[in-house]
Backbone as a printed PyTorch tensor [residue, N CA C, xyz], in Angstrom:
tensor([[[  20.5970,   -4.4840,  -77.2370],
         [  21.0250,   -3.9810,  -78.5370],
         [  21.2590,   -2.4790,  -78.4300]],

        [[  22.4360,   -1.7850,  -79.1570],
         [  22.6610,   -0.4680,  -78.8420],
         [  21.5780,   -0.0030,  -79.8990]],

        [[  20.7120,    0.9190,  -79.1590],
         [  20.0410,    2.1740,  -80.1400],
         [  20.7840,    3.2650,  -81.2800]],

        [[  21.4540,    4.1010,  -80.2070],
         [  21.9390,    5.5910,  -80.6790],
         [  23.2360,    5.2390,  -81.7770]],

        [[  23.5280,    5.8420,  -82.5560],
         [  24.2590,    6.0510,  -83.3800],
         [  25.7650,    5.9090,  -82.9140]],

        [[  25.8220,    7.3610,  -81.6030],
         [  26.6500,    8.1880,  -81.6660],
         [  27.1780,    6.7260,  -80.4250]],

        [[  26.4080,    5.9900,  -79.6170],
         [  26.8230,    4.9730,  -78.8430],
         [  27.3910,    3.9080,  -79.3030]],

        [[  27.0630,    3.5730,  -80.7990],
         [  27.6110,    2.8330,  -81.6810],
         [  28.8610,    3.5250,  -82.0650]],

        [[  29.1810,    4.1290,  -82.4000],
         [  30.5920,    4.8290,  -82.5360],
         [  31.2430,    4.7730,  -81.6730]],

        [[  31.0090,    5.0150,  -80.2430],
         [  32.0310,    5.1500,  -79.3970],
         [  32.2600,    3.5500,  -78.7140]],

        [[  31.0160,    2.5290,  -79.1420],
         [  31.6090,    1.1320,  -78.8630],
         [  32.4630,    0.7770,  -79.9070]],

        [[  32.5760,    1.2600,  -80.9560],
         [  33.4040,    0.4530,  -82.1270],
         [  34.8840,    1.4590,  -81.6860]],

        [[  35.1110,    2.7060,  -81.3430],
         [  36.3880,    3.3300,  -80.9990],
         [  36.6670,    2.4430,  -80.0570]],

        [[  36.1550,    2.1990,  -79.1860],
         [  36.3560,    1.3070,  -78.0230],
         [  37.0420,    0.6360,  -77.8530]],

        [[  36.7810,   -0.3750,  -78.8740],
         [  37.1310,   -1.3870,  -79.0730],
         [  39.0080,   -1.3870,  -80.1230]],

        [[  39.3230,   -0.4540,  -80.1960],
         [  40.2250,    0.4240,  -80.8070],
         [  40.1810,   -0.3380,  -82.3560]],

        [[  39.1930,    0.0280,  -82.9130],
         [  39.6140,   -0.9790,  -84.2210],
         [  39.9480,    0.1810,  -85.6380]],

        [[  40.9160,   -0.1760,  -86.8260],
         [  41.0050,    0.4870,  -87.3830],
         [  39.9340,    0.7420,  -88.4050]],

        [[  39.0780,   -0.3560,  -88.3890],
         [  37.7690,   -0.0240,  -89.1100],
         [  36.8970,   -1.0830,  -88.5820]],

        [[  35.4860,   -1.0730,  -88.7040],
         [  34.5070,   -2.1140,  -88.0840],
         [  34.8670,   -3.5080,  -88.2980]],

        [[  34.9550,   -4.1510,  -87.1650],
         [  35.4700,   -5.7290,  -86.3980],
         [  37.1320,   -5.9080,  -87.0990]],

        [[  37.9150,   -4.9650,  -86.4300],
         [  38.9700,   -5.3700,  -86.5780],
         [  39.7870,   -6.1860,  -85.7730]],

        [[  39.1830,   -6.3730,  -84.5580],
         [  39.3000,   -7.2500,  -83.9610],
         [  38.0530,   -8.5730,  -84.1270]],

        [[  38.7720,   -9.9230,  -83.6360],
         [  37.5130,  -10.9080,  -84.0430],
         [  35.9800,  -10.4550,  -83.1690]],

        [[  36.7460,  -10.3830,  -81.9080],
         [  35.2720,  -10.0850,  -80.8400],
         [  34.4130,   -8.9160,  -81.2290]],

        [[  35.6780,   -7.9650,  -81.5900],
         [  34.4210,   -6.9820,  -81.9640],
         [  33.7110,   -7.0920,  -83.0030]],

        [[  34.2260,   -8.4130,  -83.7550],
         [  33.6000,   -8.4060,  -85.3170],
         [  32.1680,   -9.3020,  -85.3520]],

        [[  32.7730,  -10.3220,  -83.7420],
         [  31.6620,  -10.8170,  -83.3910],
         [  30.5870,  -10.1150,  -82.7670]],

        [[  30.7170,   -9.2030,  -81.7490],
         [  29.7380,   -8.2460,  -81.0020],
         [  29.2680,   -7.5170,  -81.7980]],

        [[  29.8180,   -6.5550,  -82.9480],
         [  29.3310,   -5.9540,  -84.1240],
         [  28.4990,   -6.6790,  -84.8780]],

        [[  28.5760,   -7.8930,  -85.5060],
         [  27.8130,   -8.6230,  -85.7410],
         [  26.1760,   -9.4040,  -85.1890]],

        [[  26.4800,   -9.0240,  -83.8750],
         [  25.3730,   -9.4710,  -83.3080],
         [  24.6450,   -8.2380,  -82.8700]],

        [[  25.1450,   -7.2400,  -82.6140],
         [  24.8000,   -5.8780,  -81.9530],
         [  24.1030,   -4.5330,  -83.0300]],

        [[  24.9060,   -4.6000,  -84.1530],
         [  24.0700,   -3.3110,  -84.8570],
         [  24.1150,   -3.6200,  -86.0280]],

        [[  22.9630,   -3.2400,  -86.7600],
         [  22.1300,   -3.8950,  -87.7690],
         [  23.0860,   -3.2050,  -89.0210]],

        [[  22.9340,   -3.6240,  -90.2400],
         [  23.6750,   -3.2740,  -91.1120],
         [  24.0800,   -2.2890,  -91.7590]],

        [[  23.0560,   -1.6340,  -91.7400],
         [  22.3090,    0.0900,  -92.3130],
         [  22.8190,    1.2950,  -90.9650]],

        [[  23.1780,    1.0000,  -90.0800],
         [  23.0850,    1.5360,  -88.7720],
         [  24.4580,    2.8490,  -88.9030]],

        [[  25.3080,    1.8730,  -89.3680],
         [  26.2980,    2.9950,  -89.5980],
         [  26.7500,    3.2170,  -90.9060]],

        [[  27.2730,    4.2870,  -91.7510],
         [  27.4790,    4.8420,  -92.9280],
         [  29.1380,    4.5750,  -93.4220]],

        [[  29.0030,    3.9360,  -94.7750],
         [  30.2210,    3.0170,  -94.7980],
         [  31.6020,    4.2180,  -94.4160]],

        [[  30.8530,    5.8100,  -94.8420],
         [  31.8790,    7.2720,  -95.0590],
         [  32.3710,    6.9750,  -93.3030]],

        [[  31.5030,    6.8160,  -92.1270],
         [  31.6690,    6.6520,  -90.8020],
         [  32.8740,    5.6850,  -90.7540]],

        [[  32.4540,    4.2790,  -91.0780],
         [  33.5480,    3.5890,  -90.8510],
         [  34.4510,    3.6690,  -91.2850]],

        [[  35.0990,    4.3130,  -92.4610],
         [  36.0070,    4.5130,  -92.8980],
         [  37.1990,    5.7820,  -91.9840]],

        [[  35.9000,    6.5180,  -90.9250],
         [  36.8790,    7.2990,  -90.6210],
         [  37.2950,    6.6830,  -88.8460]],

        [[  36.6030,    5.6390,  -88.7030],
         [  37.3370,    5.1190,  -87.4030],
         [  38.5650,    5.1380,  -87.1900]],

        [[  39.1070,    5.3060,  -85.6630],
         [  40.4040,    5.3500,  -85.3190],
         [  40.7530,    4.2520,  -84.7690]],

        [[  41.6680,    4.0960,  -84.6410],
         [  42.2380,    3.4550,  -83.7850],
         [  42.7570,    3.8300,  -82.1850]],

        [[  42.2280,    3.1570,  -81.3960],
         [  42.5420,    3.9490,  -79.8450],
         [  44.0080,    3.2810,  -79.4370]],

        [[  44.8270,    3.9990,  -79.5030],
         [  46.2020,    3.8010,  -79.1260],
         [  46.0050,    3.1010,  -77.6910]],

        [[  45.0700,    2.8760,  -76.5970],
         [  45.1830,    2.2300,  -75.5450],
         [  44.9430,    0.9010,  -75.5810]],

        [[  44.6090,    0.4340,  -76.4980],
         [  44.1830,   -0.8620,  -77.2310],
         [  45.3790,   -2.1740,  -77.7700]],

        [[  47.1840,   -1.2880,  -77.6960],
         [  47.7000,   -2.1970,  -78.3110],
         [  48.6140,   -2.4650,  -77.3510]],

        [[  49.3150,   -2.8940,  -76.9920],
         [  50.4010,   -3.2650,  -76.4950],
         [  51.5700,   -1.9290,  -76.2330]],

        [[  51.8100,   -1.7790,  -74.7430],
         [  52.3210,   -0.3840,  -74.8240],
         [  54.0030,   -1.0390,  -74.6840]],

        [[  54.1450,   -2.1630,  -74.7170],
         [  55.5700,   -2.4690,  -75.0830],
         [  56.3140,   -2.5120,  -76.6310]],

        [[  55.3290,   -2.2070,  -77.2820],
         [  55.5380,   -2.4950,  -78.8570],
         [  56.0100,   -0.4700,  -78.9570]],

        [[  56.6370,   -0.2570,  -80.7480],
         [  56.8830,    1.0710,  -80.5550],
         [  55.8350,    0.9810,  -82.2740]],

        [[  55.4430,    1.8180,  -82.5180],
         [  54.6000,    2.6000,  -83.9680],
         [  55.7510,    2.3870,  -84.4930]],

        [[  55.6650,    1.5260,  -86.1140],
         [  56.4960,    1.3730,  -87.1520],
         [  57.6620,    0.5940,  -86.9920]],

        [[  57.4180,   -0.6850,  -85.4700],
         [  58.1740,   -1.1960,  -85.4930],
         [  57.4160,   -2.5760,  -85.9340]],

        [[  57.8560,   -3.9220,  -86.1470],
         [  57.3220,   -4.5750,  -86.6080],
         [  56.8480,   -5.6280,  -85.8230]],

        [[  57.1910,   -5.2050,  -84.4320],
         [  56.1780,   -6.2320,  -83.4930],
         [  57.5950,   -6.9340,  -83.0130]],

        [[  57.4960,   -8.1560,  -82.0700],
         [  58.3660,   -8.7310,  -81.3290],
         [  58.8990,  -10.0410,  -83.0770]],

        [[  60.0920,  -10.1130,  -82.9430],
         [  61.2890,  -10.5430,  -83.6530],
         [  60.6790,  -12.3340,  -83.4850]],

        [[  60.7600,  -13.0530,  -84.8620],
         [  60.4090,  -14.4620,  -84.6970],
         [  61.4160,  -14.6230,  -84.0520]],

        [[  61.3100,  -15.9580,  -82.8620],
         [  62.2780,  -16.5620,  -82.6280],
         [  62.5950,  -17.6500,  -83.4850]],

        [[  61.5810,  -18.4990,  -83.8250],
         [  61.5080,  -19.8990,  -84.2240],
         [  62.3280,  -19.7800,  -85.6340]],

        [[  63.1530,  -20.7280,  -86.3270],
         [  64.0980,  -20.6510,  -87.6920],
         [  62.8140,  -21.8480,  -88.0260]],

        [[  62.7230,  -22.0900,  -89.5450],
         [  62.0700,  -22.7700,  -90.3540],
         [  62.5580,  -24.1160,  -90.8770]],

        [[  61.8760,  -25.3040,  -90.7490],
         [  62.5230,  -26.1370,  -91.6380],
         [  61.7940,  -26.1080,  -92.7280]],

        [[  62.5020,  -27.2470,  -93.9470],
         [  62.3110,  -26.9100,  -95.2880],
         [  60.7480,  -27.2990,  -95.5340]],

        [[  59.8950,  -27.6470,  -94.9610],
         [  58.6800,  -28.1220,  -95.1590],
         [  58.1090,  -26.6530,  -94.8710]],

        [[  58.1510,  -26.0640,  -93.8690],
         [  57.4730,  -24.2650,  -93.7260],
         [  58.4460,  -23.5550,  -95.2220]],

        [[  59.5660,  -23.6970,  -95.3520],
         [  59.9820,  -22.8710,  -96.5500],
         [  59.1010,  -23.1740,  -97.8460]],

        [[  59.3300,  -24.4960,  -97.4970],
         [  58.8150,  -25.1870,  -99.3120],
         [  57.1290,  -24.1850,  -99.1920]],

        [[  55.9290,  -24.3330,  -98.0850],
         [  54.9890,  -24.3720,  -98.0850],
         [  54.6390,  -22.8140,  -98.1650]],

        [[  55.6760,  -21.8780,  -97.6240],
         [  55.9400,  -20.3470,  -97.8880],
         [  55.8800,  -19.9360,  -99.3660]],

        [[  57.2170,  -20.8480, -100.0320],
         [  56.7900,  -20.1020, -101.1030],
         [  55.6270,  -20.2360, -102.1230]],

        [[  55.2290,  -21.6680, -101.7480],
         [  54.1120,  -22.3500, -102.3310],
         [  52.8900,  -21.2740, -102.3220]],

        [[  52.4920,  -20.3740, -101.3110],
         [  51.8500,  -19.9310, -100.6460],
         [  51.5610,  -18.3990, -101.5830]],

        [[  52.9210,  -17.7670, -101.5180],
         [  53.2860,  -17.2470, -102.6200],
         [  53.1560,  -16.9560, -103.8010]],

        [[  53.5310,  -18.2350, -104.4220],
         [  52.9590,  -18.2190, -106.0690],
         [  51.9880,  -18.8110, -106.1590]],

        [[  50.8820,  -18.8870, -104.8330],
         [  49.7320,  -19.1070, -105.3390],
         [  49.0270,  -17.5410, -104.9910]],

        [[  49.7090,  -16.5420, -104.4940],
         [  48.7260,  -15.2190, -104.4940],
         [  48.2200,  -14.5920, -103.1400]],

        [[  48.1990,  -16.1950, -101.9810],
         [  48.0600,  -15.6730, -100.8230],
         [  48.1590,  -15.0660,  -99.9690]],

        [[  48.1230,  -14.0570,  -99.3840],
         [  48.4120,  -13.1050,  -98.7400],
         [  47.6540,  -13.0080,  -97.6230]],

        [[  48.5570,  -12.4540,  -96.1650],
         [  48.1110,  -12.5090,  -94.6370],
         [  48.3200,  -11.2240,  -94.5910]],

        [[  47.1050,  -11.1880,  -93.8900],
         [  46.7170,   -9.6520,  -93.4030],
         [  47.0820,   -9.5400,  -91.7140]],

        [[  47.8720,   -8.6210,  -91.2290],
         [  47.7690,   -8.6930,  -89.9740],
         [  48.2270,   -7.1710,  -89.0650]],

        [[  48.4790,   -7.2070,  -88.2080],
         [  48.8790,   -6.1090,  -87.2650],
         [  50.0530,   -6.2500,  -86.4950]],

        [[  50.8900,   -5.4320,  -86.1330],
         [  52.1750,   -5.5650,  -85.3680],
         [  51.8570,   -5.8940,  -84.2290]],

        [[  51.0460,   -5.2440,  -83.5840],
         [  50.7210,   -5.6340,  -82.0800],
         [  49.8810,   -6.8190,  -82.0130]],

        [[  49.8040,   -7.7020,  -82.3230],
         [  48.7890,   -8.5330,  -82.8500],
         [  49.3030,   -9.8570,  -82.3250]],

        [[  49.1220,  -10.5900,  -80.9750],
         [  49.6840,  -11.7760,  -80.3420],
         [  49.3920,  -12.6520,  -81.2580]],

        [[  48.3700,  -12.7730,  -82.0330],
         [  48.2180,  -14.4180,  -82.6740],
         [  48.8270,  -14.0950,  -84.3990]],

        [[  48.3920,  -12.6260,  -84.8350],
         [  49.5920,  -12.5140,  -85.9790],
         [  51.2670,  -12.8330,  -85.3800]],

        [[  51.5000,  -12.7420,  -84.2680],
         [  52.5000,  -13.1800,  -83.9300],
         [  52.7090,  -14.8130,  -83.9980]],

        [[  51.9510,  -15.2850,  -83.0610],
         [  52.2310,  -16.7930,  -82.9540],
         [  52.0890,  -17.3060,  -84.4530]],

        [[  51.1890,  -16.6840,  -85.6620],
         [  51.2320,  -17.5950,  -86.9080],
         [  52.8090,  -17.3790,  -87.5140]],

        [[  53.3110,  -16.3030,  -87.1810],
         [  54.4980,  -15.9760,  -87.7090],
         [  55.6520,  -16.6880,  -87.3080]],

        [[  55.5090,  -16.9790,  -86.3320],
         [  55.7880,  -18.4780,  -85.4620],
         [  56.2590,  -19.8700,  -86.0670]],

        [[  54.7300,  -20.1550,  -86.5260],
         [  54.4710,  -21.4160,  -87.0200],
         [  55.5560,  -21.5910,  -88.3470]],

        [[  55.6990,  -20.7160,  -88.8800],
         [  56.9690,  -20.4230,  -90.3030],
         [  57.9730,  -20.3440,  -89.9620]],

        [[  58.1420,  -19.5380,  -88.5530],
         [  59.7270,  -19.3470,  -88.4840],
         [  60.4250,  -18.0020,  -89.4260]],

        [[  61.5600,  -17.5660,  -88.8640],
         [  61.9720,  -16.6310,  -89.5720],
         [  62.3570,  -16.9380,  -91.0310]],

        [[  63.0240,  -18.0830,  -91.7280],
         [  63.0490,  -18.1590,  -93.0550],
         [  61.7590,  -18.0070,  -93.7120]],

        [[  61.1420,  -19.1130,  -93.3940],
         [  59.8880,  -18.9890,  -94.5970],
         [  58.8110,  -18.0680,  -94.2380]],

        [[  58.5860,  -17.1730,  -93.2100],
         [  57.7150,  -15.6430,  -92.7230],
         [  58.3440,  -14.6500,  -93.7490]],

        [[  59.6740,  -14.9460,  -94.1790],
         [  60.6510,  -13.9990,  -94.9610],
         [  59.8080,  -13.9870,  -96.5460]],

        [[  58.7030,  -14.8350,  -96.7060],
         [  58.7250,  -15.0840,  -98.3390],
         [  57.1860,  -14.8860,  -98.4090]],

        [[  56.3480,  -14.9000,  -97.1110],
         [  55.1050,  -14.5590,  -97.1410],
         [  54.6700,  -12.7400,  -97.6480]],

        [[  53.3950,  -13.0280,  -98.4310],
         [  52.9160,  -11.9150,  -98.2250],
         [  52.0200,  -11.4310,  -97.3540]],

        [[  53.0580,  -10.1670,  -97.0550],
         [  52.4390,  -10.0190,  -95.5620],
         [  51.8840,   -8.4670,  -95.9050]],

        [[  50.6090,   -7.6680,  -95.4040],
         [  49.7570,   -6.4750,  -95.6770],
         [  49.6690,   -6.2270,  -93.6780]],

        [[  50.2970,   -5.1570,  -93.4540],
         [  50.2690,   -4.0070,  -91.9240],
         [  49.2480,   -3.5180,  -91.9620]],

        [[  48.0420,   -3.9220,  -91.3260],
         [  47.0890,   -3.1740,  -91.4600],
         [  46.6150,   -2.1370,  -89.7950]],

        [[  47.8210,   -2.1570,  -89.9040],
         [  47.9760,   -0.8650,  -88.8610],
         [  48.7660,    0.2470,  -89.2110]],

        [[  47.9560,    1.5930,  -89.4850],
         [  48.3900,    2.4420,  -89.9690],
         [  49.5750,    3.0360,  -88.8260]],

        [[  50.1540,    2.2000,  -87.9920],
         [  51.2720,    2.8520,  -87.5130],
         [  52.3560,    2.0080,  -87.7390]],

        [[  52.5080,    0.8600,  -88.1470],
         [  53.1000,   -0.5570,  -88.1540],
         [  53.9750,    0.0480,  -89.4670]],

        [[  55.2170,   -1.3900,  -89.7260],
         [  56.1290,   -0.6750,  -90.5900],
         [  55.4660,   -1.0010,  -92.1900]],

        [[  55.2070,   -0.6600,  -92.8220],
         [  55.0870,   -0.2480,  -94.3250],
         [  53.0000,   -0.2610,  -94.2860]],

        [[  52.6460,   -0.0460,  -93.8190],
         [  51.1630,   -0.0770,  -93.7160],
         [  50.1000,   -0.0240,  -95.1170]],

        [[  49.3190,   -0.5670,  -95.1060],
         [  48.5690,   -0.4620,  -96.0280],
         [  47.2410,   -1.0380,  -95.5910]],

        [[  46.3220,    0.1660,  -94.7200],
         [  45.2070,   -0.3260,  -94.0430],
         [  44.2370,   -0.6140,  -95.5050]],

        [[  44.2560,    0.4830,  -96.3290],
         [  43.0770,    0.3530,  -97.5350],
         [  43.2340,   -0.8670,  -97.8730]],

        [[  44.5210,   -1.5550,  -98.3590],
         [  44.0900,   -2.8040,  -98.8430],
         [  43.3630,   -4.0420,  -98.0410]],

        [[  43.9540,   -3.5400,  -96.7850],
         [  43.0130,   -4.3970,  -95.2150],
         [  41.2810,   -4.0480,  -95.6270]],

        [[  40.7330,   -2.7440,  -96.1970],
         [  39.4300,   -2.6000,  -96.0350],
         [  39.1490,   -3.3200,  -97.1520]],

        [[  39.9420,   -2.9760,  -98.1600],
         [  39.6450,   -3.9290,  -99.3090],
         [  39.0220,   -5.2700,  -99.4400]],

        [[  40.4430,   -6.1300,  -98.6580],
         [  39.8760,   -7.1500,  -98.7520],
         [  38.9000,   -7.6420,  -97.7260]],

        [[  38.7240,   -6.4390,  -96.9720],
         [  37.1200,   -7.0680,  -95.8240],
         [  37.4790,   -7.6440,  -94.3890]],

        [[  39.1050,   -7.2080,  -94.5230],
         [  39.6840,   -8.1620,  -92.9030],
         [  38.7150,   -7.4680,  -91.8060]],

        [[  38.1030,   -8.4920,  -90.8990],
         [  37.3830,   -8.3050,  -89.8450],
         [  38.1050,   -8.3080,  -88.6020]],

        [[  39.4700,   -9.3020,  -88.5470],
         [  40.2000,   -9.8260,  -87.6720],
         [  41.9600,  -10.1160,  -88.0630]],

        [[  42.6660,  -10.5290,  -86.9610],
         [  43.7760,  -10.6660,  -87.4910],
         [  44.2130,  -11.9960,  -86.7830]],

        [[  45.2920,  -12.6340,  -87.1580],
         [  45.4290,  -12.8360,  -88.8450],
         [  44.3370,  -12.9380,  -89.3640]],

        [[  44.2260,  -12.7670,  -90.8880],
         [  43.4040,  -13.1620,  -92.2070],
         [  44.2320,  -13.4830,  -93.1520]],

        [[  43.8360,  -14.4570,  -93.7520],
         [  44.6320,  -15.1800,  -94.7900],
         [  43.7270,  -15.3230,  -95.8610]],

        [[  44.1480,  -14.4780,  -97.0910],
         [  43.5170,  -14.2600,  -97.9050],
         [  43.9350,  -14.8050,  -99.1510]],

        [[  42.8830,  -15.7320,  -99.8500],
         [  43.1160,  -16.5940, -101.0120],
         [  42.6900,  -15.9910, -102.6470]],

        [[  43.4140,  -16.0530, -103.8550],
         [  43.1790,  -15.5770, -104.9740],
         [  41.9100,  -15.4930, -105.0510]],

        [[  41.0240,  -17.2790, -105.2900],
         [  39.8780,  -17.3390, -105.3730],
         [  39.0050,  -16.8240, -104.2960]],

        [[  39.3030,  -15.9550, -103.1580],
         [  38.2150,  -15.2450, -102.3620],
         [  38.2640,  -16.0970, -100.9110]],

        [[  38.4380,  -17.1090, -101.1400],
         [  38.6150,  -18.0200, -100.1530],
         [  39.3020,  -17.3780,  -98.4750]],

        [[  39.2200,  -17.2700,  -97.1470],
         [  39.6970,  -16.3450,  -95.8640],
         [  39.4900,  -17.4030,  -95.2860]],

        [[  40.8060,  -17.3160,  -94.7500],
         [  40.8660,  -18.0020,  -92.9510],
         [  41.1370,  -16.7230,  -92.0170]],

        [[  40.4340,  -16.6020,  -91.0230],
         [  40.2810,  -15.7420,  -90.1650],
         [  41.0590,  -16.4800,  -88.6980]],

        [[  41.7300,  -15.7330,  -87.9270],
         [  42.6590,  -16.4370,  -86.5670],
         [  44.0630,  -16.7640,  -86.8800]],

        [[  44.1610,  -17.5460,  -85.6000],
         [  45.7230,  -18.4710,  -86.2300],
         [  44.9780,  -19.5620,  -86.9870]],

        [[  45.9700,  -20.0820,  -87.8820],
         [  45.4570,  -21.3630,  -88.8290],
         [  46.5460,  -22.3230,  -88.8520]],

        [[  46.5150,  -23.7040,  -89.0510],
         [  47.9640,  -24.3030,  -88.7070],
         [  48.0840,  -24.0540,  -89.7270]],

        [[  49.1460,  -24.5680,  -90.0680],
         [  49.8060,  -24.6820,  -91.5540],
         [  49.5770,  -25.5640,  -92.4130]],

        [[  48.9150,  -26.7410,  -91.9300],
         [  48.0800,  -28.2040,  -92.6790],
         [  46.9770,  -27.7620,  -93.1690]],

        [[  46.3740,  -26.5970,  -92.2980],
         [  45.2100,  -26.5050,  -93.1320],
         [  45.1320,  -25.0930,  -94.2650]],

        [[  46.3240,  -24.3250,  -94.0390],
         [  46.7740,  -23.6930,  -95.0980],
         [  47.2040,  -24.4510,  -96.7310]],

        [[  47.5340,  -25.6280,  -95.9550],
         [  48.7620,  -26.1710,  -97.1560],
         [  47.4590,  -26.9950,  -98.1520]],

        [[  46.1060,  -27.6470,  -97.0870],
         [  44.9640,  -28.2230,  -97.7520],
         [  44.2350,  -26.7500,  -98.4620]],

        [[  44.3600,  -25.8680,  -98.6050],
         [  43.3030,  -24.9000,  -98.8480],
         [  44.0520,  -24.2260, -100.2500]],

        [[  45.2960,  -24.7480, -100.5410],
         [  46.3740,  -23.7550, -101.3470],
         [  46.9560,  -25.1110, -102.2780]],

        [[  46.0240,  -26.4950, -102.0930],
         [  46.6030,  -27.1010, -103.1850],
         [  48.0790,  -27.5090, -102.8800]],

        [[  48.5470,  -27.3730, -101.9360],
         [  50.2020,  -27.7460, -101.6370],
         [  50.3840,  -29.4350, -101.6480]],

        [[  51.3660,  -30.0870, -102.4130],
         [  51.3750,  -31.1760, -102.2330],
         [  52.7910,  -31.8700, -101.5260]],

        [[  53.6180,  -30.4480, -101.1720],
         [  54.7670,  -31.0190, -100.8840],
         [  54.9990,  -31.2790,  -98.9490]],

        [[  56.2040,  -31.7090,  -98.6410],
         [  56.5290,  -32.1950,  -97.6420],
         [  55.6250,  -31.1870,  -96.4390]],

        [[  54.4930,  -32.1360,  -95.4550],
         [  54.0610,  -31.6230,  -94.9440],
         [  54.6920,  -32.0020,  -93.0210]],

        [[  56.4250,  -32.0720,  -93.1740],
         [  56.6000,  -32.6240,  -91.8510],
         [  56.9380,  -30.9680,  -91.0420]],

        [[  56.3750,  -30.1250,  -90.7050],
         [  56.4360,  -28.9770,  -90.0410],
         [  57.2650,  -29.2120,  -89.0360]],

        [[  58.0870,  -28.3130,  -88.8540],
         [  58.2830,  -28.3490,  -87.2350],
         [  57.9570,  -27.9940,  -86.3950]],

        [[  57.3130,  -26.4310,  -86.8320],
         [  56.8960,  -25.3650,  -85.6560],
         [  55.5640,  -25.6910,  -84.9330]]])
């Protein structure tokens, strides 16, 4: 278990997160590693992010690698469904599995999600609302009623969690 403070800080920079367990592992190692009280919420708030941490093929404020996959109408229908129910995915540009969920939609229906950059270098960013809602990891998929899926999630079990009753033949 880490003792020192100042060793706790420099494992959570480390780990390049934009605030404590922004990644899953570190949210898991943080979790198991330093006690709750240990660090000062003013501290975490001023964590950085270690630029050696992301993908040095990606550029700051770009939006990450381009979906390939197009959508059929079962990811559209379940997009917008998704939508006017309030849901919203939290994620990061450099972010391989925010990638692959973006995937699973395809470029039409990724077009209708709400989507929150919680990388303050990524294109339209809005980390506060990331602290807001408590993202530990990326993706997070965040539900009106409070409800989080944390990782990739298929889309069946999005569509069971959001009340969706329509065509569940996915393609992606």
């Amino acid at each position: 278990m880490l003792k020192s403070t100042s060793v706790m800080k420099n494992f959570i920079a480390s780990c390049g997160t934009l605030f404590i367990g922004t990644f899953m592992l570190c949210g898991i190692i943080e979790s198991l590693s330093i006690p709750n009280n240990a660090i000062a919420a003013s501290d975490r708030a001023k964590t950085t992010i270690d630029k050696s941490s992301s993908p040095t093929n990606l550029i700051a404020g770009e939006p990450g690698r381009q979906i390939s996959n197009t959508s059929g109408s079962a990811e559209i229908a379940l997009a917008i469904h998704l939508r006017k129910q309030g849901v919203k995915m939290y994620g990061a540009f450099w972010c391989g599995y925010c990638g692959r969920q973006k995937e699973l939609f395809g470029q039409q229906a990724f077009a209708k999600i709400r989507y929150i950059e919680c990388d303050p270098r990524g294109s339209n960013p809005n980390p506060q609302a990331c602290n807001q809602a408590g993202v530990k990891g990326f993706p997070t998929w965040v539900f009106p009623n409070g409800q989080t899926f944390g990782g990739l999630t298929s889309l069946s079990a999005l569509a069971n969690a959001s009340g969706y009753t329509g065509s569940r033949n996915f393609k992606n």
